[in-house]
C-alpha positions as CSV (number, residue, x, y, z in Angstrom):
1,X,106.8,107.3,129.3
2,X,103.8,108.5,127.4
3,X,102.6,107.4,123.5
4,X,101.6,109.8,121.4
5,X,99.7,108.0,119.0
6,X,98.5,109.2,115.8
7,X,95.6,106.7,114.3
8,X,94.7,107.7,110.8
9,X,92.1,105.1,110.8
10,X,89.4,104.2,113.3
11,X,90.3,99.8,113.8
12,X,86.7,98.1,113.1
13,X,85.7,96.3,116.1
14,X,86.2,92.2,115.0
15,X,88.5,92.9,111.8
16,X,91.9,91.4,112.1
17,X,94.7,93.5,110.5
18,X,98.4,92.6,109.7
19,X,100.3,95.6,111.5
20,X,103.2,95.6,109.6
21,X,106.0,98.0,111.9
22,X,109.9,99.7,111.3
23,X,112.0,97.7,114.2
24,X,114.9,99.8,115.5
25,X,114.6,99.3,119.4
26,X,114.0,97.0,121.7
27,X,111.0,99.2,123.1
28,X,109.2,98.7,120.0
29,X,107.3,95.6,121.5
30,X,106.4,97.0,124.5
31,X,105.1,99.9,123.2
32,X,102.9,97.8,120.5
33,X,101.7,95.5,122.6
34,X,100.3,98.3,124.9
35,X,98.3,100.4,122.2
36,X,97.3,97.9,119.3
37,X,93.8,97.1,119.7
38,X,91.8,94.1,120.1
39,X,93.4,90.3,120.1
40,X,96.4,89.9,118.5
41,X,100.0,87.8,118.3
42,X,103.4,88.8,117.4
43,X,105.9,87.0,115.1
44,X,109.1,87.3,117.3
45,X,112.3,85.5,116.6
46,X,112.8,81.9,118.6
47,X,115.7,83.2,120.8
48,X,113.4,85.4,122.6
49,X,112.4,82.0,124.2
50,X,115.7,81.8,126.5
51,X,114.5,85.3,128.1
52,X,113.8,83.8,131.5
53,X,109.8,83.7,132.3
54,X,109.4,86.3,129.9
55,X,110.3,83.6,126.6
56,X,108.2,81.4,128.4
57,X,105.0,83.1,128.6
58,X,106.2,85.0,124.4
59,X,106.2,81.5,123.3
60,X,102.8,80.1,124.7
61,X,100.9,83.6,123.3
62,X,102.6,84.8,120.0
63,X,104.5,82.7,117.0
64,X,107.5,81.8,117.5
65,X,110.3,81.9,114.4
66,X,113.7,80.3,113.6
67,X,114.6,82.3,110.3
68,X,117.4,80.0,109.3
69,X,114.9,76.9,109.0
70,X,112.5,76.7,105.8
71,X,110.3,74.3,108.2
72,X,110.4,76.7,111.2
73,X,108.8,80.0,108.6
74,X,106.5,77.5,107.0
75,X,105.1,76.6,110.5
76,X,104.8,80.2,111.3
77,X,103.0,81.0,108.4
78,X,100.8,78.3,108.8
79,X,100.3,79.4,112.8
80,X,99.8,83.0,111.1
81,X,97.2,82.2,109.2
82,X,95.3,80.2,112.3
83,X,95.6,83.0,113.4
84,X,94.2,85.6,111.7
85,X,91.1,83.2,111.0
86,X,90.7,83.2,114.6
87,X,89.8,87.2,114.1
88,X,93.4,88.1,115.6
89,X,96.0,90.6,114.7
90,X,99.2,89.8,113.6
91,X,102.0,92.3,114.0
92,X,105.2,91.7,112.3
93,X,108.7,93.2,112.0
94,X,109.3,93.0,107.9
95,X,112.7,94.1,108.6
96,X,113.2,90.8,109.9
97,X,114.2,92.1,113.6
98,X,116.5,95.2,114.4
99,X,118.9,94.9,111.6
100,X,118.9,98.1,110.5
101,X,122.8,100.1,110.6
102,X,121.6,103.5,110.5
103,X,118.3,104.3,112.0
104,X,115.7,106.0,111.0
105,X,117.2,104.3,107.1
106,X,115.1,100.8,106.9
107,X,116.3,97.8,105.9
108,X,115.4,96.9,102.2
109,X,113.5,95.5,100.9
110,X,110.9,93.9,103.5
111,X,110.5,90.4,104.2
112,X,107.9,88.6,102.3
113,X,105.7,87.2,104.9
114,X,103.5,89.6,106.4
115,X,102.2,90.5,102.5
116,X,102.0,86.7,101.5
117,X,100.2,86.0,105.1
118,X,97.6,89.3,104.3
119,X,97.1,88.2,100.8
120,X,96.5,84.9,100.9
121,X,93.6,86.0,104.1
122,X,92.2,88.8,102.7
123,X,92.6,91.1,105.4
124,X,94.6,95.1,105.3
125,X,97.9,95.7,106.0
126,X,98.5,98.5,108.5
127,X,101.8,100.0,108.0
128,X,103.0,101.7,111.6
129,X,105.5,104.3,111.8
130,X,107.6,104.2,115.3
131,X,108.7,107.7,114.8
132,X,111.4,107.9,117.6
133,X,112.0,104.7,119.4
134,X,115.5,104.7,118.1
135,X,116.5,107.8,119.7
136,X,114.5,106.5,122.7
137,X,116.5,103.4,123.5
138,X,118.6,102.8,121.0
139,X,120.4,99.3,119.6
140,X,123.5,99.7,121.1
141,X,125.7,98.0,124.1
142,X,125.6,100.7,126.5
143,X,122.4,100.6,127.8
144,X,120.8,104.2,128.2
145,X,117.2,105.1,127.8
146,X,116.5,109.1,126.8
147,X,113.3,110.4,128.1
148,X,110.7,111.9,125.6
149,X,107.4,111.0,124.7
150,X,106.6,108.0,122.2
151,X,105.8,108.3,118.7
152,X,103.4,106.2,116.5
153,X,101.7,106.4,113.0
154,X,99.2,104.0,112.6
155,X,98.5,104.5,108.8
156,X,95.3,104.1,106.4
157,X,95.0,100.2,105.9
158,X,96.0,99.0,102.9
159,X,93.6,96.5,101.4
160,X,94.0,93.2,100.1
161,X,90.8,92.3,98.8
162,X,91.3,90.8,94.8
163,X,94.8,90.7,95.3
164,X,96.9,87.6,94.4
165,X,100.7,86.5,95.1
166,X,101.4,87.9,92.4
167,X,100.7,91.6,94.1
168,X,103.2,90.8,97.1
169,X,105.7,92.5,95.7
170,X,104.0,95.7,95.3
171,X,101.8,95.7,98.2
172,X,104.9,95.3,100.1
173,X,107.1,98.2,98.6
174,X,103.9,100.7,99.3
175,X,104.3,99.3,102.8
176,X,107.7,100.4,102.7
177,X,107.1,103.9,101.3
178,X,104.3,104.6,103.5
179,X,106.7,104.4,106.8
180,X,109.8,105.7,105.3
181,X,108.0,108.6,104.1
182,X,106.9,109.2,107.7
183,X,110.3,108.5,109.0
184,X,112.1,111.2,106.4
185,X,109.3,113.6,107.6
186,X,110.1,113.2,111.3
187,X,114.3,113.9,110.3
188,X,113.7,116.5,108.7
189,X,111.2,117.9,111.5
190,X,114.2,117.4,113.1
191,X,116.9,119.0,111.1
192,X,113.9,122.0,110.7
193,X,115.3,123.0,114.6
194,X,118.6,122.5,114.3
């Protein structure tokens, strides 16, 4: 299937970014993990592990998560930040994993972690826009893929540099904006050929 990829930024070569990304489809990973540039890890929920082979070889190369324990997210942060020191990406789900009822609507607000993670190294958030997995393989029990090309925004950075904890909350809602703005823009593309 091809990927249509719209970069408004050119990555620096050796800069690690937190690639914060909408989650409505299951092909969201694979389609990340074959255009991001450069070395990087995904934060992906702990029952991914029990995918046969596949979990296996997840677990040894990305974070792992268990949301419902405080000790599993601080390890993960902690792994996170490793890391990104290391010069590795992160990219992260703030939805905290498909949850959303009625795609292209996000869920809101975003998790916490990617902003604390990107604030606390220094290093830009890059909000991505997956235009049209949704409609592409959607979240739903009948499995049925529907054939068109990929879409993906990868936005300006948003920097971090000066800012403290106390700027996770904003930084995260212009996250937010920045891909739902994309995603109403798409709909009503949409709607515009109806």
């Amino acid at each position: 299937m091809p990927i249509r990829a719209d970069w408004r930024f050119r990555p620096e070569k050796g800069q690690a970014y937190v690639y914060c990304a909408n989650h409505f489809s299951y092909f969201d990973i694979a389609v990340l993990g074959t255009i991001v540039p450069g070395l990087y890890a995904f934060i992906g929920k702990i029952s991914v592990r029990k995918i046969p082979l596949f979990g296996y070889m997840y677990a040894k190369l990305h974070v792992m998560v268990d949301r419902s324990s405080a000790q599993s997210r601080a390890y993960s942060l902690a792994k996170c930040m490793r890391t990104l020191g290391e010069g590795r990406s992160i990219i992260i789900f703030p939805e905290g994993g498909i949850k959303a009822q009625s795609p292209p609507q996000m869920v809101y607000p975003f998790k916490d972690g990617a902003f604390t993670m990107a604030i606390q190294k220094q290093v830009p958030i890059v909000p991505i826009t997956l235009v049209n997995n949704y409609r592409i393989l959607p979240d739903v029990p009948l499995f049925r893929v529907h054939w068109q090309p990929v879409r993906v925004v990868f936005h300006e950075p948003i920097s971090t540099v000066g800012l403290t904890q106390a700027d996770a909350d904003v930084l995260r809602e212009q996250a937010y904006q920045v891909i739902d703005k994309e995603l109403k823009k798409a709909v009503q593309g949409l709607m515009s050929k109806v």
